[in-house]
Residue frames as a rotation matrix with the C-alpha (Angstrom) as fourth column:
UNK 1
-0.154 -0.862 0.483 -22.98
-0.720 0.433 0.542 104.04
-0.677 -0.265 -0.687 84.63
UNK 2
0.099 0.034 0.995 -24.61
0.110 0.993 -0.045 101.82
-0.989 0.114 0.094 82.03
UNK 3
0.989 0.146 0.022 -24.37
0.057 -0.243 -0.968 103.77
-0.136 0.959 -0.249 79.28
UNK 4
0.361 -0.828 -0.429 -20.97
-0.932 -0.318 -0.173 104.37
0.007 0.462 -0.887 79.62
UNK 5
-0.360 -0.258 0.897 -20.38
-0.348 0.929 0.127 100.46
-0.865 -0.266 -0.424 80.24
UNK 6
0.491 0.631 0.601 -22.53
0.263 0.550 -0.793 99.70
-0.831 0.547 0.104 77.23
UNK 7
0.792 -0.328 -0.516 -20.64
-0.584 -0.159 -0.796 102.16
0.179 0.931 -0.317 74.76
UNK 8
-0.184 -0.865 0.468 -17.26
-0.844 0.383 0.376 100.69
-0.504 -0.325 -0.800 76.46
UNK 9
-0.157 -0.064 0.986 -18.49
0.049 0.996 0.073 97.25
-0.986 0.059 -0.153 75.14
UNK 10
0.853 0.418 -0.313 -19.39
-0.061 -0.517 -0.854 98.72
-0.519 0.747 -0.415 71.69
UNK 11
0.710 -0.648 -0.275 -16.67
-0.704 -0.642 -0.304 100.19
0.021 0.410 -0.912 71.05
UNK 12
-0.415 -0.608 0.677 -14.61
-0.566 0.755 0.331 96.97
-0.712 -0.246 -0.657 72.36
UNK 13
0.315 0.637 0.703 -17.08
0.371 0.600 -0.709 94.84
-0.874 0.484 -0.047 69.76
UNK 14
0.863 -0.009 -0.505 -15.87
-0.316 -0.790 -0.526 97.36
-0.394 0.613 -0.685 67.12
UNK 15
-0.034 -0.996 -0.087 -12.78
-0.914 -0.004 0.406 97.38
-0.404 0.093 -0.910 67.65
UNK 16
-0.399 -0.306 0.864 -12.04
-0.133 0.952 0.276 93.30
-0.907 -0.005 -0.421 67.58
UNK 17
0.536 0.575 0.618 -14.03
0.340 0.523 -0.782 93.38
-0.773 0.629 0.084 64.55
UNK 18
0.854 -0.425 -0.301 -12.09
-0.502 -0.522 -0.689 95.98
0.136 0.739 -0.659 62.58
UNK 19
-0.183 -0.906 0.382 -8.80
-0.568 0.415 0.711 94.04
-0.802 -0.088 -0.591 64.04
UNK 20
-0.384 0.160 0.909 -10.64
0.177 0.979 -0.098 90.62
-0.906 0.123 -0.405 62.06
UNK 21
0.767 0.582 -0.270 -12.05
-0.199 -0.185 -0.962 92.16
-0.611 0.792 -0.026 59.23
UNK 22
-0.195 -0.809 0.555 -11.26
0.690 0.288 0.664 91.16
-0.697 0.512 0.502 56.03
UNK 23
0.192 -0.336 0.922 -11.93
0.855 -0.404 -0.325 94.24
0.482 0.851 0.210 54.44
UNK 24
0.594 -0.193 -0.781 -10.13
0.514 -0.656 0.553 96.86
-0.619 -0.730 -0.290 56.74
UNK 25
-0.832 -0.466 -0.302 -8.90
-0.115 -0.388 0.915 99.45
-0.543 0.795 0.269 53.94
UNK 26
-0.718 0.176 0.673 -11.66
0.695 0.124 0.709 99.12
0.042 0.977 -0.211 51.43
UNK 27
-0.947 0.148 -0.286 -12.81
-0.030 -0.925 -0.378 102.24
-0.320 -0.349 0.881 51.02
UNK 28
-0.418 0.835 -0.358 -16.02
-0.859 -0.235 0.455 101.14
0.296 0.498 0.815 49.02
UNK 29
-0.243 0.364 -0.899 -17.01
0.491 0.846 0.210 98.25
0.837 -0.390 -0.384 51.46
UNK 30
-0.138 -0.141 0.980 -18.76
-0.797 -0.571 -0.194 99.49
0.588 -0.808 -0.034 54.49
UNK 31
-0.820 -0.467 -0.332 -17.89
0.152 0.381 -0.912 97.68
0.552 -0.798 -0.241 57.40
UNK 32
0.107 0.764 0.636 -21.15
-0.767 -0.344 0.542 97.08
0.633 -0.546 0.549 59.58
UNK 33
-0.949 -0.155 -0.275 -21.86
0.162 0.507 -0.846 96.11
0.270 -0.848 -0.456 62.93
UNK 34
-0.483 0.674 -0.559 -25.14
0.869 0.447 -0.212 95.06
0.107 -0.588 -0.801 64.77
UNK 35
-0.260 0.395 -0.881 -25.95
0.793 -0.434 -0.428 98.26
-0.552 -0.810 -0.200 66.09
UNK 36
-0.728 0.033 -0.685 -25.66
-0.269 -0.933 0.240 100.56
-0.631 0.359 0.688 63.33
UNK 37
-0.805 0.004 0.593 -27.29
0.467 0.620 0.631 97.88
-0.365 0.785 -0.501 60.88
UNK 38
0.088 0.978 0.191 -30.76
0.952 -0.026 -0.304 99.25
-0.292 0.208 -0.933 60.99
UNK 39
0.360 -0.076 -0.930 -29.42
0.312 -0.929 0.197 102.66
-0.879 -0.361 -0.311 60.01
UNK 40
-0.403 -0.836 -0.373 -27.02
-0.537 -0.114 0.836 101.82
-0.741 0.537 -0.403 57.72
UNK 41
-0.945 0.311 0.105 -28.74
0.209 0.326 0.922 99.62
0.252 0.893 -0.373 55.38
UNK 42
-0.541 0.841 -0.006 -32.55
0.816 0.523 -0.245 99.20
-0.203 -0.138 -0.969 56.80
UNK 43
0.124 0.615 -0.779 -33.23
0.491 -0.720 -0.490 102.78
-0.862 -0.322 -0.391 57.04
UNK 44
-0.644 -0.572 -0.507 -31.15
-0.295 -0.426 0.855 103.65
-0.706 0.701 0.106 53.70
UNK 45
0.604 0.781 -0.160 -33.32
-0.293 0.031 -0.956 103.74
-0.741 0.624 0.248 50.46
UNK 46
0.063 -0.257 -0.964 -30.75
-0.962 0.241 -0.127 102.44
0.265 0.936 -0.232 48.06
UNK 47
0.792 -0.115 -0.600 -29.97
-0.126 0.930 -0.345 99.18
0.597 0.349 0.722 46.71
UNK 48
0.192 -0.825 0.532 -27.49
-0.902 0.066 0.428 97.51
-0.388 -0.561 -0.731 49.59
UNK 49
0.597 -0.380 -0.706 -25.29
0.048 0.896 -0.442 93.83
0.801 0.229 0.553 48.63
UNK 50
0.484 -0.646 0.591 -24.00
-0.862 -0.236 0.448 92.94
-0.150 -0.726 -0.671 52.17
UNK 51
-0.069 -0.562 -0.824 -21.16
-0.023 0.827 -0.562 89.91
0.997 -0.020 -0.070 52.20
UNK 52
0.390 -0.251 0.886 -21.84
-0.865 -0.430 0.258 88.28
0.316 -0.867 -0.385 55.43
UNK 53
0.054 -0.867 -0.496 -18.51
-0.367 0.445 -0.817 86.45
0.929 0.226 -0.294 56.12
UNK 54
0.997 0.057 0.058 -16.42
-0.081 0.623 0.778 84.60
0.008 -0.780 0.625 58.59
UNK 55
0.572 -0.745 -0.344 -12.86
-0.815 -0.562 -0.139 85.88
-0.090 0.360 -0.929 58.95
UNK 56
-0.299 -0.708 0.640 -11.44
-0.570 0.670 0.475 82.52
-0.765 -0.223 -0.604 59.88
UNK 57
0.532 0.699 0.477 -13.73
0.051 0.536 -0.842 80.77
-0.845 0.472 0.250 56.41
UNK 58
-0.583 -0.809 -0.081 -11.41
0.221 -0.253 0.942 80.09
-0.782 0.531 0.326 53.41
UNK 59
-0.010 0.700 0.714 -14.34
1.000 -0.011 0.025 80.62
0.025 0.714 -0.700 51.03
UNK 60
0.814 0.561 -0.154 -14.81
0.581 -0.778 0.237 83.71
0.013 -0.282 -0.959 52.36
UNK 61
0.070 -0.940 -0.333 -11.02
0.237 -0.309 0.921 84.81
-0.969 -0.143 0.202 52.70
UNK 62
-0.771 -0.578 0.268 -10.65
0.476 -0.243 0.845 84.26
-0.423 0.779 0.462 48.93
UNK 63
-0.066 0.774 0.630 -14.20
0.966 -0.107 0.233 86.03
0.248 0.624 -0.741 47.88
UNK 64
0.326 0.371 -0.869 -13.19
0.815 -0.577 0.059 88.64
-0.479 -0.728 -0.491 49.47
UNK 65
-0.464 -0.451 -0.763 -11.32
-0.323 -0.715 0.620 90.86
-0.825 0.534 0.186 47.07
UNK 66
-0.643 0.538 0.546 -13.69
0.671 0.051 0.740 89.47
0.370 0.842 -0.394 44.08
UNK 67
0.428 0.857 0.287 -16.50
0.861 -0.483 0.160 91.75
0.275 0.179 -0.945 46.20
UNK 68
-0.036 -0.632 -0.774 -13.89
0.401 -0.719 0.568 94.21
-0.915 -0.290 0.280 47.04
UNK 69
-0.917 -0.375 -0.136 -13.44
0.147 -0.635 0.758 94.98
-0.370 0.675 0.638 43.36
UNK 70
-0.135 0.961 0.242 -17.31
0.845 -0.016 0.534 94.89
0.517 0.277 -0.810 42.64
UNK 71
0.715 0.532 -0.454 -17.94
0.590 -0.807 -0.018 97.70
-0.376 -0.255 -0.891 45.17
UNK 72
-0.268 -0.615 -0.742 -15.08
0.118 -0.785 0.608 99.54
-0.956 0.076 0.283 43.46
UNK 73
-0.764 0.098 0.638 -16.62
0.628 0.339 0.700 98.83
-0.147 0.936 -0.321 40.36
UNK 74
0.204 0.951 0.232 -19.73
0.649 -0.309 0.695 100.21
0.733 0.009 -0.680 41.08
UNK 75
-0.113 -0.266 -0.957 -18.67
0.977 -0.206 -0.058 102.95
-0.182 -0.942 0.283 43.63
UNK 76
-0.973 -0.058 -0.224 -19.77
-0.060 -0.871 0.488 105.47
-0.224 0.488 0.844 41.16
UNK 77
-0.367 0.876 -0.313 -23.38
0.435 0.459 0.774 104.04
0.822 0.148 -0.550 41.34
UNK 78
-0.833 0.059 0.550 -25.21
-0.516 -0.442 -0.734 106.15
0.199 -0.895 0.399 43.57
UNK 79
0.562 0.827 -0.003 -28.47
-0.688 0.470 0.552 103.71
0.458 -0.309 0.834 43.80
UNK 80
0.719 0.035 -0.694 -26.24
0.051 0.993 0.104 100.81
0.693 -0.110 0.713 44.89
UNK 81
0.382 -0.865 0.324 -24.10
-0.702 -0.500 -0.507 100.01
0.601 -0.034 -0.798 47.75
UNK 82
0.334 0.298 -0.894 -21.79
-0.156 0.953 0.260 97.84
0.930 0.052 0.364 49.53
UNK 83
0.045 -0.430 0.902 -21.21
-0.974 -0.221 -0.057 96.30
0.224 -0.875 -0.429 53.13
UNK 84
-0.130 -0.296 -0.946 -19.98
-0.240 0.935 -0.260 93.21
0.962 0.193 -0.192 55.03
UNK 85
0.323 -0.028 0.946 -20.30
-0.835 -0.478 0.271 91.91
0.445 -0.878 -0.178 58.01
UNK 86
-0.483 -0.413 -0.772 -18.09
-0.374 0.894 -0.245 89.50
0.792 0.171 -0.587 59.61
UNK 87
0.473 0.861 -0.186 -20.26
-0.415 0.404 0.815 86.80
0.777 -0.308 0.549 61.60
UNK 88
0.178 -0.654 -0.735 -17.65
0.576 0.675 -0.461 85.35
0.798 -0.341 0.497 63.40
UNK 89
-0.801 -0.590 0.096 -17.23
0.296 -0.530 -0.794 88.36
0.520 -0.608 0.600 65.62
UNK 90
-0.623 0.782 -0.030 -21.41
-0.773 -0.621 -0.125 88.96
-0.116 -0.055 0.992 65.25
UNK 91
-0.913 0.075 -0.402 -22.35
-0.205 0.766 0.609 85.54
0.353 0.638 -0.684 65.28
UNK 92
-0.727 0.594 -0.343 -25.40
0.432 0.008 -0.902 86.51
-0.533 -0.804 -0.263 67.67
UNK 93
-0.026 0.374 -0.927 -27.19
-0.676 -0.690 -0.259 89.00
-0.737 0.620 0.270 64.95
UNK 94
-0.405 0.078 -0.911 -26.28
-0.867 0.282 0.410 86.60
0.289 0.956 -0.047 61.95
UNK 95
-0.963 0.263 0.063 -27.73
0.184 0.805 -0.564 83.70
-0.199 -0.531 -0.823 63.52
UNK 96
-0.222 0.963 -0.154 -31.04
0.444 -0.041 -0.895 85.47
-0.868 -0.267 -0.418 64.52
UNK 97
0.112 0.617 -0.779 -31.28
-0.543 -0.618 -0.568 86.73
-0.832 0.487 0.266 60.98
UNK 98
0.771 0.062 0.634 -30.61
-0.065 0.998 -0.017 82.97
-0.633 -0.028 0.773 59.68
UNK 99
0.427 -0.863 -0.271 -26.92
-0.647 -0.083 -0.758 83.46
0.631 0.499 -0.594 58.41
UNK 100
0.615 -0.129 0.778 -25.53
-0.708 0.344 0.617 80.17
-0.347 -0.930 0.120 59.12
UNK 101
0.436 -0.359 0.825 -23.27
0.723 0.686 -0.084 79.61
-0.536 0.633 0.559 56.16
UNK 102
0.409 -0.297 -0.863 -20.58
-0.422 -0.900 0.110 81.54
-0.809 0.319 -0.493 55.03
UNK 103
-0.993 -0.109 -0.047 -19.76
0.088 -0.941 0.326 83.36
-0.080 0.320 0.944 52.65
UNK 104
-0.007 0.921 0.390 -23.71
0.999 -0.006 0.034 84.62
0.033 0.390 -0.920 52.29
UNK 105
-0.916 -0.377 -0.136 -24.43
0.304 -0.875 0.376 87.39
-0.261 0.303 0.916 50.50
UNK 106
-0.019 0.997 -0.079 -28.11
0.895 -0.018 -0.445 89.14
-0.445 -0.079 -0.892 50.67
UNK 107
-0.658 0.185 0.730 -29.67
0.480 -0.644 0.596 91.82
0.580 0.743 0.334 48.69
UNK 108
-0.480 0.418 -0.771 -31.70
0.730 -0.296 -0.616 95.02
-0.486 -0.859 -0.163 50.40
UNK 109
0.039 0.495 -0.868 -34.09
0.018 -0.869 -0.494 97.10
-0.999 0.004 -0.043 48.80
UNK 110
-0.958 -0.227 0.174 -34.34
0.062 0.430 0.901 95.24
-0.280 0.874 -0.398 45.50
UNK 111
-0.312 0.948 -0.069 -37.30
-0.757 -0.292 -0.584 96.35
-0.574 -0.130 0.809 44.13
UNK 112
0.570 0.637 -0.518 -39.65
-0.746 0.666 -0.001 93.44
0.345 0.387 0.855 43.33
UNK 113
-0.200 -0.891 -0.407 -36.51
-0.716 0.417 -0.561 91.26
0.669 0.179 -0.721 44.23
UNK 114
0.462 0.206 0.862 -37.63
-0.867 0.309 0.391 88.01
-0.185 -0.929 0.322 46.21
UNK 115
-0.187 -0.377 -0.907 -36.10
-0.454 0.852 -0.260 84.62
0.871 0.363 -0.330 45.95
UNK 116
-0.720 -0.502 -0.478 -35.67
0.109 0.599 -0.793 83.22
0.685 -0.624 -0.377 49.86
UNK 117
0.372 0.926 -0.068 -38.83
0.430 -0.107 0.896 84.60
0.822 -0.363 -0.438 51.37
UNK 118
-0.428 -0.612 -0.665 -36.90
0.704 0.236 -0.670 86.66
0.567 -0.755 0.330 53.47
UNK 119
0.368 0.849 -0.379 -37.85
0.929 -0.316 0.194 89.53
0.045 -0.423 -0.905 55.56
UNK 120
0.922 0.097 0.375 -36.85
0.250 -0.889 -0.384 93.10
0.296 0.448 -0.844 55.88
UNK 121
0.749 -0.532 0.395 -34.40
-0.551 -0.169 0.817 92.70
-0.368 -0.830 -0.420 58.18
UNK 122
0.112 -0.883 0.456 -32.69
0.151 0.469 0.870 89.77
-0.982 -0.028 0.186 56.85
UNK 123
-0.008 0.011 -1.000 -33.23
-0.840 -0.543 0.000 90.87
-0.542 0.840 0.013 53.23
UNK 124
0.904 0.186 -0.386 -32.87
-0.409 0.646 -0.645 87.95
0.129 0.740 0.660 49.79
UNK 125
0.113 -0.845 0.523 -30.11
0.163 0.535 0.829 85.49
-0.980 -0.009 0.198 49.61
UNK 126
0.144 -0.084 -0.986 -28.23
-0.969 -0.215 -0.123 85.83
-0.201 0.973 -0.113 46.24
UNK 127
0.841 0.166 0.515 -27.52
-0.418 0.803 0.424 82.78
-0.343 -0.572 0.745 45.13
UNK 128
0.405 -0.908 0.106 -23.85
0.244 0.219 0.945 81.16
-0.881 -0.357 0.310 44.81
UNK 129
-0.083 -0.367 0.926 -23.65
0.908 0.356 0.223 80.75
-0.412 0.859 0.304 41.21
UNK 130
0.667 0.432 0.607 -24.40
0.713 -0.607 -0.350 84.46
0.217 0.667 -0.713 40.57
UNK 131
0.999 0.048 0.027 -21.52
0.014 -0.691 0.723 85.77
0.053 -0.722 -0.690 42.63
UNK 132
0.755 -0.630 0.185 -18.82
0.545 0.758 0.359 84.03
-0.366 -0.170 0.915 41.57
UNK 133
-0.012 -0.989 -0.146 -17.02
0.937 -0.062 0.343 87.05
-0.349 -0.133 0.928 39.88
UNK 134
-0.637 -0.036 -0.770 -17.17
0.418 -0.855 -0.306 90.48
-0.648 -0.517 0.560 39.12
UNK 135
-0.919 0.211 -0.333 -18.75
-0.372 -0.185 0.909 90.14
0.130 0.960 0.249 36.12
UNK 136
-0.411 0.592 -0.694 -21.54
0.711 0.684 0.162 87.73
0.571 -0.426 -0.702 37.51
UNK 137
-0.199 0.698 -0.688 -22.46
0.824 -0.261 -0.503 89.82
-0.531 -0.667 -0.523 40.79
UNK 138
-0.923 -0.152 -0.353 -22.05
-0.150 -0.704 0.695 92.76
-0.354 0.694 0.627 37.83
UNK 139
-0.688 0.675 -0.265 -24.81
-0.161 0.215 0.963 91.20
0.707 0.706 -0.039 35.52
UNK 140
-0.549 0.649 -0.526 -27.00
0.705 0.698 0.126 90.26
0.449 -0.302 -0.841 38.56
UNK 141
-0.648 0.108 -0.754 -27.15
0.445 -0.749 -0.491 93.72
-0.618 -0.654 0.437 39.90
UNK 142
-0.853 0.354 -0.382 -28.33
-0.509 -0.412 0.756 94.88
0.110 0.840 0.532 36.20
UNK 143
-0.660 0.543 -0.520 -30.33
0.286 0.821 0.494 92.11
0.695 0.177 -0.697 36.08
UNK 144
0.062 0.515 -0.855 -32.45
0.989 0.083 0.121 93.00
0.133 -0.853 -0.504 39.38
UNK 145
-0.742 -0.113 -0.660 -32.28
0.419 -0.848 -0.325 96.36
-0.523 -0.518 0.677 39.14
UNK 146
0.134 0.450 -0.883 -34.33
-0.070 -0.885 -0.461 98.77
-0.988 0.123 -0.087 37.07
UNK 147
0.410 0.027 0.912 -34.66
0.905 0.113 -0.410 98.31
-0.114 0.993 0.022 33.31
UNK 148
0.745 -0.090 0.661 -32.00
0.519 -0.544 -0.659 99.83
0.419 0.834 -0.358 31.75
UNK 149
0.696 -0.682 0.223 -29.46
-0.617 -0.410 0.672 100.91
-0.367 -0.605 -0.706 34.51
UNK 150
0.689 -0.705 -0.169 -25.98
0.296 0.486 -0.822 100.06
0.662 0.516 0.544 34.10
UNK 151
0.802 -0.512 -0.307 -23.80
0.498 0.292 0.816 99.86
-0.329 -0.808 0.489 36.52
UNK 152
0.865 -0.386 -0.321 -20.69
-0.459 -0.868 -0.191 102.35
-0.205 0.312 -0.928 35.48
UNK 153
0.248 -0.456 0.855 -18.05
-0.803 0.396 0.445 100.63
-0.541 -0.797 -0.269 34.00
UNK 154
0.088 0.213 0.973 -19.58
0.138 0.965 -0.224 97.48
-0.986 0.154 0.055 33.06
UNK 155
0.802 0.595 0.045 -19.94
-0.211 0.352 -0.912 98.57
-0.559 0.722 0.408 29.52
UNK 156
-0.009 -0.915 -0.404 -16.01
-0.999 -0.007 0.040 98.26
-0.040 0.404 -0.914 28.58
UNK 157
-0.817 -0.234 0.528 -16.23
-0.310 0.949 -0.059 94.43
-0.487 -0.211 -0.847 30.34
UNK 158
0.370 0.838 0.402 -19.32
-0.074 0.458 -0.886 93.55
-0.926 0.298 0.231 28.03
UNK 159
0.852 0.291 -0.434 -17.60
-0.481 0.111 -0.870 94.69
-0.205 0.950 0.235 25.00
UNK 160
0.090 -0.899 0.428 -14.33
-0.996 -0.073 0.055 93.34
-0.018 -0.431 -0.902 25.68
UNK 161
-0.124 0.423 0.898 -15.72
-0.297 0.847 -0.440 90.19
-0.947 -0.321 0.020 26.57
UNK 162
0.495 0.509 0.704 -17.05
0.338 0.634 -0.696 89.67
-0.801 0.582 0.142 23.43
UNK 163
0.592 -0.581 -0.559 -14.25
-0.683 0.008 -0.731 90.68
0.429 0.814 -0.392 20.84
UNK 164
-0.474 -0.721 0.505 -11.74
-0.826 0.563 0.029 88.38
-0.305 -0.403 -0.863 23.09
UNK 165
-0.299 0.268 -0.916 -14.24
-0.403 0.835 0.376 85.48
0.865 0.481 -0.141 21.78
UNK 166
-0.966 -0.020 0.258 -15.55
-0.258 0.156 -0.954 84.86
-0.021 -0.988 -0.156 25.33
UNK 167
0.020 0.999 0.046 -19.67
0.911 -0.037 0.411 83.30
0.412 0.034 -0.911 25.59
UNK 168
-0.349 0.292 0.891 -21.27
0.351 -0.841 0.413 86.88
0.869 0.457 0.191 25.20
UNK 169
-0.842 0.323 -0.432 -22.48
0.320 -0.347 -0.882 88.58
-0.434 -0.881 0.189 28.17
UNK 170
0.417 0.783 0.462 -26.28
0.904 -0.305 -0.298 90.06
-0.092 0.542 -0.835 27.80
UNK 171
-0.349 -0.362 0.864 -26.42
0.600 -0.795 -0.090 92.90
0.720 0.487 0.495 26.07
UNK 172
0.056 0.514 -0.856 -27.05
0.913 -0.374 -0.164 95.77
-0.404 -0.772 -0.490 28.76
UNK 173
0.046 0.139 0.989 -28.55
0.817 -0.575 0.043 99.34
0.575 0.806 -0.140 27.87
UNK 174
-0.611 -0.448 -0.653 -29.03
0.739 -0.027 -0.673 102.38
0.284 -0.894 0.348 28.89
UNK 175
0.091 0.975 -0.202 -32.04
0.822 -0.188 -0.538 104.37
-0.562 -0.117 -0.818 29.48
């Protein structure tokens, strides 16, 4: 009788989130919840970027379709992927894994990648100023990945950038 009471609440925890999410439709955001987390990202060997949000947070409301088009950007990257979770519905989990400010966006399985001294669980804060648009969380992913990866894509918005007379982007290669 408790298991079926426990999924019953699950599945009710699920639900209200997918109602509140703000990326319900994005096929290249996964949508995580509490229970699956350690599966879904902890146990996963690629590179994860989770957005963890606050559905009712206008920061978060409008950053949301800037990391919407990043994981569509990169959704042809098999080393890298992305997920969100919205705190507001999970504010028990983001708490105990010190998410107490939203938008925050953390980094999993960055090799060499520290910055916040976090821990496996709660993974690296990015910080703000590197996230600010698609290009940005673009150049930080390069930037923190592997020498020489590129991100699929990216190399149209580098040259682009610079014939339009924009401040250059670094130059990024490929192996």
């Amino acid at each position: 009788m408790v298991n079926v009471l426990s999924l019953l609440v699950l599945l009710q925890c699920a639900s209200a989130d997918d109602d509140r999410s703000l990326f319900k439709g994005a096929t290249d955001v996964t949508v995580l919840h509490p229970v699956d987390f350690e599966v879904t990202v902890l146990k996963d060997t690629r590179a994860w970027v989770v957005d963890f949000y606050a559905d009712w947070c206008g920061h978060c409301i409008r950053f949301a379709p800037v990391y919407k088009a990043m994981a569509a950007k990169l959704a042809g990257e098999p080393r890298v992927r992305f997920g969100a979770m919205n705190c507001a519905v999970h504010s028990d989990f983001c708490g105990g894994i010190g998410v107490h400010g939203y938008p925050t966006v953390r980094v999993f399985h960055f090799p060499g990648y520290t910055l916040s001294g976090g821990t496996e669980k709660g993974g690296e804060n990015v910080e703000r100023k590197d996230i600010g648009s698609v290009d940005n969380i673009a150049l930080w992913i390069n930037s923190h990945l592997p020498a020489g990866w590129v991100p699929a894509g990216l190399e149209s918005s580098v040259e682009s950038g610079v014939a339009s007379g924009a401040a250059a982007l670094p130059q990024l290669t490929k192996a």
